[in-house]
C-alpha positions as CSV (number, residue, x, y, z in Angstrom):
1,X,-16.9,4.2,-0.7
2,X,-18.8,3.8,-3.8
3,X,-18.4,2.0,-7.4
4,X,-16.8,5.0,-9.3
5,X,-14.3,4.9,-6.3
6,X,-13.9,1.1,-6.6
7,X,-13.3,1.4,-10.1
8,X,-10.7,4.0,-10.1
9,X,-8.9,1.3,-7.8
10,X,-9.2,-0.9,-10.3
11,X,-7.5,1.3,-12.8
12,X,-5.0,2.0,-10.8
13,X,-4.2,-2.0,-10.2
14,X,-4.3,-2.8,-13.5
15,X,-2.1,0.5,-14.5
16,X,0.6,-1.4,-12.2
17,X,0.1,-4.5,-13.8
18,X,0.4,-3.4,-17.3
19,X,3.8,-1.2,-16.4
20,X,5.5,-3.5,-13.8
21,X,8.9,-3.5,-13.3
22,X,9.9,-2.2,-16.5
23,X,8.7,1.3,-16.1
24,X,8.6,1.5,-11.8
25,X,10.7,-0.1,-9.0
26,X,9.3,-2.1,-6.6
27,X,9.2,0.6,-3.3
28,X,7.5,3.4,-6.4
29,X,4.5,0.6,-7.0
30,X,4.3,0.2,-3.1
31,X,3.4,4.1,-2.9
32,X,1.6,3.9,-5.7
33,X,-0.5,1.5,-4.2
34,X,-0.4,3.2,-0.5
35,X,-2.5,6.0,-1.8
36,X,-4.5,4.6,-3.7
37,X,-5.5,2.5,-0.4
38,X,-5.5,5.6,1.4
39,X,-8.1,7.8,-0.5
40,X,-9.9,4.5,-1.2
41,X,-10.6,4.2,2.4
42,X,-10.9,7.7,3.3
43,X,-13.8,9.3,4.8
44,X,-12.1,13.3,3.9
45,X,-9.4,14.1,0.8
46,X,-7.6,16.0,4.5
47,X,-7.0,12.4,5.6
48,X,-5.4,11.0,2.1
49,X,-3.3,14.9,2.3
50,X,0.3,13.2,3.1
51,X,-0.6,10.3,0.6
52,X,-1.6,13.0,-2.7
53,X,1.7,15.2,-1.6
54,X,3.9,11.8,-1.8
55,X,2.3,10.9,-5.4
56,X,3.0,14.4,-6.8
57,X,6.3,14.1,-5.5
58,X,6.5,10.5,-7.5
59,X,4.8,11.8,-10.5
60,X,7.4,14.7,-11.0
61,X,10.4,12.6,-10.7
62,X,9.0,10.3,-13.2
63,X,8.6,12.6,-15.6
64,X,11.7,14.6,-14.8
65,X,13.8,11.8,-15.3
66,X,12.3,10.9,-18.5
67,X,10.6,7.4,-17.5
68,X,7.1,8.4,-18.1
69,X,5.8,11.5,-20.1
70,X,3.3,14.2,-18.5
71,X,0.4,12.5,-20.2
72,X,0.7,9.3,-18.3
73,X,1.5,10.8,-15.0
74,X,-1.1,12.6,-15.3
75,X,-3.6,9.7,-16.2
76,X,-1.7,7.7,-12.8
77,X,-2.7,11.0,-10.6
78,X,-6.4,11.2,-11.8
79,X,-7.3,7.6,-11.1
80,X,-5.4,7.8,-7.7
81,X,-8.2,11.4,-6.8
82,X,-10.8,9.6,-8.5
83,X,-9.9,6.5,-5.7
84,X,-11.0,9.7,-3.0
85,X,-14.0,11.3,-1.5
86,X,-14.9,14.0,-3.6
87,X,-14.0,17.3,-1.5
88,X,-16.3,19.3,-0.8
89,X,-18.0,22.2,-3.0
90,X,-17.8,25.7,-1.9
């Protein structure tokens, strides 16, 4: 873990603090939070993999349903991978 990782966390808490209940139930903040926890404390983006497929999941139906646009589910998606390892180059 390191300080950019620490402050993508931080982003991402005060993202769910700024749209609450108004724009996200209750069990969508709880996964929300889940993987940001998860690729916070993971060692490999392989152990975060379920966690990142559940948030793209969330991330569609927000947008398909018209709650957020692309641009802020989006934003949500890039401070949860910036909460992760970086993978690898190759």
């Amino acid at each position: 873990m390191n300080s950019d990782r620490t402050q993508a966390y931080g982003r991402v808490v005060r993202r769910l603090a700024d749209v609450g209940a108004s724009k996200l139930h209750t069990t969508e903040q709880a996964h929300i939070r889940e993987a940001a926890d998860t690729l916070l404390f993971a060692v490999a983006l392989g152990d975060a993999r379920t966690a990142l497929e559940d948030l793209d999941a969330l991330c569609e139906r927000l947008v398909a349903t018209g709650r957020w646009t692309e641009e802020s589910a989006a934003g949500l998606a890039q401070d949860i991978l910036a909460c992760g390892p970086l993978a690898p180059v190759r």
